[in-house]
BALOBA-1460 file (C-alpha; in Angstrom, 3 decimals):
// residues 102
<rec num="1" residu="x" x="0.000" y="0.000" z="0.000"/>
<rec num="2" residu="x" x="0.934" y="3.409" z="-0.446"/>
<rec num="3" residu="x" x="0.926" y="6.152" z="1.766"/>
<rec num="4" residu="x" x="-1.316" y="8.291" z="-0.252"/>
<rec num="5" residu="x" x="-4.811" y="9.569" z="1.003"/>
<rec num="6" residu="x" x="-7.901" y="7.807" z="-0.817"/>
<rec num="7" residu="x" x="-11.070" y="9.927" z="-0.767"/>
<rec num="8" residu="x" x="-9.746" y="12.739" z="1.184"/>
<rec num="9" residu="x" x="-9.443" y="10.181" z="4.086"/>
<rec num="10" residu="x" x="-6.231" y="12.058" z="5.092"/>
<rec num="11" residu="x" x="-7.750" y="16.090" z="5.105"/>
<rec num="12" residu="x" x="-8.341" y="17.273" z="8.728"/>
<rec num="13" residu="x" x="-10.124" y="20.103" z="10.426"/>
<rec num="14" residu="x" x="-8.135" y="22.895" z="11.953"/>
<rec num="15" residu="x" x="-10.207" y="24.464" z="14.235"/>
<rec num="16" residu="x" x="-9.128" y="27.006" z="16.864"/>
<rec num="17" residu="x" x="-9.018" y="25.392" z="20.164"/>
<rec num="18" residu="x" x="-12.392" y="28.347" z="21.813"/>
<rec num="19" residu="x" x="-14.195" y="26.667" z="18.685"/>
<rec num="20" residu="x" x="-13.275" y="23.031" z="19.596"/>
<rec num="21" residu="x" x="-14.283" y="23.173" z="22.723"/>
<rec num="22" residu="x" x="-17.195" y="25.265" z="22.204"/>
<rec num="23" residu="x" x="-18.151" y="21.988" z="19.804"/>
<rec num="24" residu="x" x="-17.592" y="19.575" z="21.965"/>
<rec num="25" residu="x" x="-19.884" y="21.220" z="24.257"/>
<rec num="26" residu="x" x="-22.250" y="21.728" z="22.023"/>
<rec num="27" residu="x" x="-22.371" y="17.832" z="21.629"/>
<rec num="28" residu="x" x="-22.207" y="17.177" z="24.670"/>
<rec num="29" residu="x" x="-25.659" y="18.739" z="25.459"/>
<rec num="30" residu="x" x="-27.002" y="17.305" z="22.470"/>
<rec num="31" residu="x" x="-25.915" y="13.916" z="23.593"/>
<rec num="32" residu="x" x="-27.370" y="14.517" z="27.288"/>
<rec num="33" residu="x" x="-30.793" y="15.657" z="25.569"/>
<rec num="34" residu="x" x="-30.719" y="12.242" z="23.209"/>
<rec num="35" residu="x" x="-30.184" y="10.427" z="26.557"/>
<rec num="36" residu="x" x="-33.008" y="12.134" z="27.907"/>
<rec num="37" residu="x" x="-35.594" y="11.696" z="25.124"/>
<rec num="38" residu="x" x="-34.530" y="8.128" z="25.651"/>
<rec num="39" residu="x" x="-35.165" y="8.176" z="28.922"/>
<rec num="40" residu="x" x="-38.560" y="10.082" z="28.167"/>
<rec num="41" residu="x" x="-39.637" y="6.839" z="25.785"/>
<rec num="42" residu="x" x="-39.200" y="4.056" z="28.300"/>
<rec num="43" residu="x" x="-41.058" y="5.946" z="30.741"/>
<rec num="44" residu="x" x="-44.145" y="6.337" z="28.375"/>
<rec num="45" residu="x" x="-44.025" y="10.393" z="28.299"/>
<rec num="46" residu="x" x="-46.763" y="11.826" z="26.326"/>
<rec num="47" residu="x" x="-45.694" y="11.435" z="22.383"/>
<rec num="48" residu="x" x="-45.945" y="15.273" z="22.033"/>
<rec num="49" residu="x" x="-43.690" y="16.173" z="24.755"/>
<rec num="50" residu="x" x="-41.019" y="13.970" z="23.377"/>
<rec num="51" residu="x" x="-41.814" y="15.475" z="19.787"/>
<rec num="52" residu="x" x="-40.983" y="18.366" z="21.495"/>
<rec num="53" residu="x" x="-37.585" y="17.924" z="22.970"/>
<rec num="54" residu="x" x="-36.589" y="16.148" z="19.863"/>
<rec num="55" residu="x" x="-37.464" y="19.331" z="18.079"/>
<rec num="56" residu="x" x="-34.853" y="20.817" z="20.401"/>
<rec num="57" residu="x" x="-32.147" y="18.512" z="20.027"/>
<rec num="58" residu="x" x="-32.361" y="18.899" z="16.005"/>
<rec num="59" residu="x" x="-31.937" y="22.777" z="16.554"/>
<rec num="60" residu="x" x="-28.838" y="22.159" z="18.798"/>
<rec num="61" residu="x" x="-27.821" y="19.573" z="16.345"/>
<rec num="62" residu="x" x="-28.298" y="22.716" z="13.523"/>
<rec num="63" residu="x" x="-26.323" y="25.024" z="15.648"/>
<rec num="64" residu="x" x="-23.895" y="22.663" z="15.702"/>
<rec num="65" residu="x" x="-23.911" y="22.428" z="11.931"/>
<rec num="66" residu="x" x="-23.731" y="26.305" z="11.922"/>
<rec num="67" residu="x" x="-20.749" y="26.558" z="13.374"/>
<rec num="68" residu="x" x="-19.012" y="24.317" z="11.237"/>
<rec num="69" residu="x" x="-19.642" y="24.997" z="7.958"/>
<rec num="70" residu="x" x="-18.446" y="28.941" z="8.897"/>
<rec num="71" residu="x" x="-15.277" y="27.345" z="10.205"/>
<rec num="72" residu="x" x="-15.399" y="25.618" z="6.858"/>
<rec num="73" residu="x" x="-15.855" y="28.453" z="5.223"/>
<rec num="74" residu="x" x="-13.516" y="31.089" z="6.869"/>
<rec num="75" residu="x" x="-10.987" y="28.238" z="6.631"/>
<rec num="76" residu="x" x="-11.015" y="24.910" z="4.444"/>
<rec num="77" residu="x" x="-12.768" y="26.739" z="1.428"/>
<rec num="78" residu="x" x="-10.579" y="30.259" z="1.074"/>
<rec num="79" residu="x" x="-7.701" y="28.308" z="2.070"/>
<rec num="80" residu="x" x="-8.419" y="25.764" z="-1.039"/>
<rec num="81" residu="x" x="-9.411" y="28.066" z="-3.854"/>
<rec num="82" residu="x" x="-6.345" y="30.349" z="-3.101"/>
<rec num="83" residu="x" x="-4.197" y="27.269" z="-4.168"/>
<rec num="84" residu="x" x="-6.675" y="27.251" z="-6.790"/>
<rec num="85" residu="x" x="-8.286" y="24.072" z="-6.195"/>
<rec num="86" residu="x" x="-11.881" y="24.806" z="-7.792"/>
<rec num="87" residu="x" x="-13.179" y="21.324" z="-6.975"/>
<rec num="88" residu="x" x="-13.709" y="22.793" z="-3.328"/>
<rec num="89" residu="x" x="-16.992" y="24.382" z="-4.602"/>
<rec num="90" residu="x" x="-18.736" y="21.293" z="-5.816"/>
<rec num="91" residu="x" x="-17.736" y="19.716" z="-2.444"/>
<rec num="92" residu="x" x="-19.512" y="23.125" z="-0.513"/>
<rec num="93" residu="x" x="-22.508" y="22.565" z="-2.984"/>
<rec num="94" residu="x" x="-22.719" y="18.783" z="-1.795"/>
<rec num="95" residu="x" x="-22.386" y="19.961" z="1.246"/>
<rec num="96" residu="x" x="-25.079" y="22.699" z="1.707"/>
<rec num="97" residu="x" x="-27.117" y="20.134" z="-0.191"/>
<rec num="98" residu="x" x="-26.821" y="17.723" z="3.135"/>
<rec num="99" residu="x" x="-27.677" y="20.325" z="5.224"/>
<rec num="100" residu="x" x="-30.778" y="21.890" z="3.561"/>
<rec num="101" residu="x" x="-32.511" y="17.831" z="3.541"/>
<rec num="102" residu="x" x="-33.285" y="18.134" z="7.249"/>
């Protein structure tokens, strides 16, 4: 084997450290809300109160989103088209494709 990347396995983020850990706490809530919407089911809540907390969850889940794709932006994109890799756009496209589904 080679030690060349196949699809792009090999591209990382490089996110400010404030952002990272403003991420990963981000997550984290979402993950404790998941937990309790779980928790919420096995109990037998009322179906519209869980409707509603998963409603919640899928707008932290968005902010989430939010703050990645300006990272991705500010940094990953203008870095790659000014060394003049173009392709980066149809990968954005693809991208804010994904994110306009949910």
């Amino acid at each position: 084997m080679t030690n060349e990347c196949q699809d792009n396995s090999c591209r990382k983020s490089h996110h400010p450290e404030h952002v990272k850990t403003d991420l990963i706490h981000r997550l984290n809530r979402v993950e404790g809300q998941i937990r309790g919407i779980k928790g919420m089911v096995e109990k037998n809540v009322y179906c519209d109160d869980i409707i509603t907390q998963l409603s919640a969850t899928q707008s932290a889940l968005n902010s989430v989103a939010k703050v990645l794709l300006d990272g991705h932006l500010k940094g990953c994109v203008k870095e790659r088209l000014a060394e003049g890799d173009d392709e980066v756009l149809d990968e954005l496209v693809t991208t804010i494709q994904k994110l306009m589904r949910k």
